[in-house]
N, C-alpha and C positions, 0 to 999 in steps of 0.2 A: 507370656503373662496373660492373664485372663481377667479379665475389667467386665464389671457392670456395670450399665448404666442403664438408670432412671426415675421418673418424676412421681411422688408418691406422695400421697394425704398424710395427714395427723395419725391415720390408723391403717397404714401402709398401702391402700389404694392403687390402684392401678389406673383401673378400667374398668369400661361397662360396657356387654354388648362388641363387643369386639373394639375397642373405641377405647382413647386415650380419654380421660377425665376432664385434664386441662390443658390446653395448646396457648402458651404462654411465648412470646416473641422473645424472652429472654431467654427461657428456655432452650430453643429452638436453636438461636444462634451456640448456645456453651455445648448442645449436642452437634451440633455440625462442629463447631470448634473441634471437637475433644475427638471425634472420631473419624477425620476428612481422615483422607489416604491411610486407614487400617481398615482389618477383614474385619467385618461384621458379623453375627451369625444370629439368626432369629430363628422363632417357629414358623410353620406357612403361615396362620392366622396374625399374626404379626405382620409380617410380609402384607397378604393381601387386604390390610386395614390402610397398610402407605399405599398400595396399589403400582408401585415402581421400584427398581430400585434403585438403590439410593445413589448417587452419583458422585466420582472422588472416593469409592470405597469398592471393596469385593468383599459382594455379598452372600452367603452360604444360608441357604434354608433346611432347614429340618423338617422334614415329612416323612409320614407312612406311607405315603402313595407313593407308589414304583414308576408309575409313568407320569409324575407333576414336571412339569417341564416348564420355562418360562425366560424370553429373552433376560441376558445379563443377570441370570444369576446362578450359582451352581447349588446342586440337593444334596443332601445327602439323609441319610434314613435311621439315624441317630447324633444322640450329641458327641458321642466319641465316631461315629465316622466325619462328623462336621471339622472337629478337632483334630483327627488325620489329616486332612486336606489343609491343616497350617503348621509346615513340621518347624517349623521354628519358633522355640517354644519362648525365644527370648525378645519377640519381636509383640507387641498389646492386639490383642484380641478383642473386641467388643461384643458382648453379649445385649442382643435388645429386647429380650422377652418371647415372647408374652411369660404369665405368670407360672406356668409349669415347666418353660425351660429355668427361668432364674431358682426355683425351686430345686433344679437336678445341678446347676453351675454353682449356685453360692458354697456349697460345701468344698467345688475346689480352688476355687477364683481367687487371686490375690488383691485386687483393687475394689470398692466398689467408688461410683459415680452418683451422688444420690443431689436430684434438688428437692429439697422438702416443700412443700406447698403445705403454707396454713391456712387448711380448710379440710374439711371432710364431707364426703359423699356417701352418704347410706343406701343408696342404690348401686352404689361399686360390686360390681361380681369378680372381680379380679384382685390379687391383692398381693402385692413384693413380699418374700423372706423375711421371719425379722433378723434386724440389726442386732445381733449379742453382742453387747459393748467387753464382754470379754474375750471376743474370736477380735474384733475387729475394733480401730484406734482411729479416731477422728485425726487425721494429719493437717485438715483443712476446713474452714467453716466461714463463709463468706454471706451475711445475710443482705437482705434486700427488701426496700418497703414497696409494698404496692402502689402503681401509679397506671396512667391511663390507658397504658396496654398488657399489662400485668396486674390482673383483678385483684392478687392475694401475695403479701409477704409472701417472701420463700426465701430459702438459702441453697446455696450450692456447696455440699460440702464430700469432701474426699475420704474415704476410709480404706485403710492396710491393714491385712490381717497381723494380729501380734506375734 
């Protein structure tokens, strides 16, 4: 099963700059939550924005460069060689970006993981797939007011493709 997840603006935002928008403490723990002990799979610039990898998970990168090499994690040189390297298809997958992998996965992913942050950044260069509420069904919707470590409402809500 193939799951997305992440944290996106009022006008699906991402990032700037190589860089997450907003690092939100709530956030932070429902993605560690949601994705301890499953494979991961990012692009390198994703990768090298956390600068480690992630720990409690196996992590796979997605590069063009033939000799990107880097402790604890394994490469591979497309999204379907990524997706080789987890043959069981019935075990979740987490996909973490950046914005040109979720671009190539959302058309086959069965989950996505989304917390919405209300607020928008017009300097965002990066920016999530949209949501077609007719490919995909809100299963879950968990809202949250902003408090003094979480600057902006957000929800965390779940979607399954129909």
């Amino acid at each position: 099963m193939i799951s997305l997840i992440a944290a996106i603006g009022k006008n699906n935002e991402l990032g700037k700059g190589n860089d997450l928008l907003w690092r939100f403490p709530a956030d932070q723990k429902y993605f560690r939550e949601k994705t301890a002990l499953h494979t991961v799979i990012m692009g390198r610039k994703t990768f090298e924005s956390i600068g480690r990898p992630l720990p409690e998970r196996r992590n796979i990168v997605i590069t063009r460069d033939a000799s990107y090499k880097k402790p604890g994690i394994e490469v591979a040189h497309s999204l379907a060689g990524a997706l080789d390297l987890v043959p069981d298809q019935n075990k979740e997958v987490f996909i973490l970006g950046g914005a040109e992998i979720y671009k190539q996965t959302i058309p086959i992913a069965d989950k996505l993981y989304i917390t919405h942050i209300d607020a928008e950044d017009k300097d965002a260069d990066a920016f999530f797939p949209e949501i077609i509420p007719v490919v995909w069904n809100e299963i879950s919707h968990k809202e949250h007011k902003k408090d003094d470590k979480n600057p902006h409402n957000y929800t965390f809500s779940i979607y399954e493709k129909f």
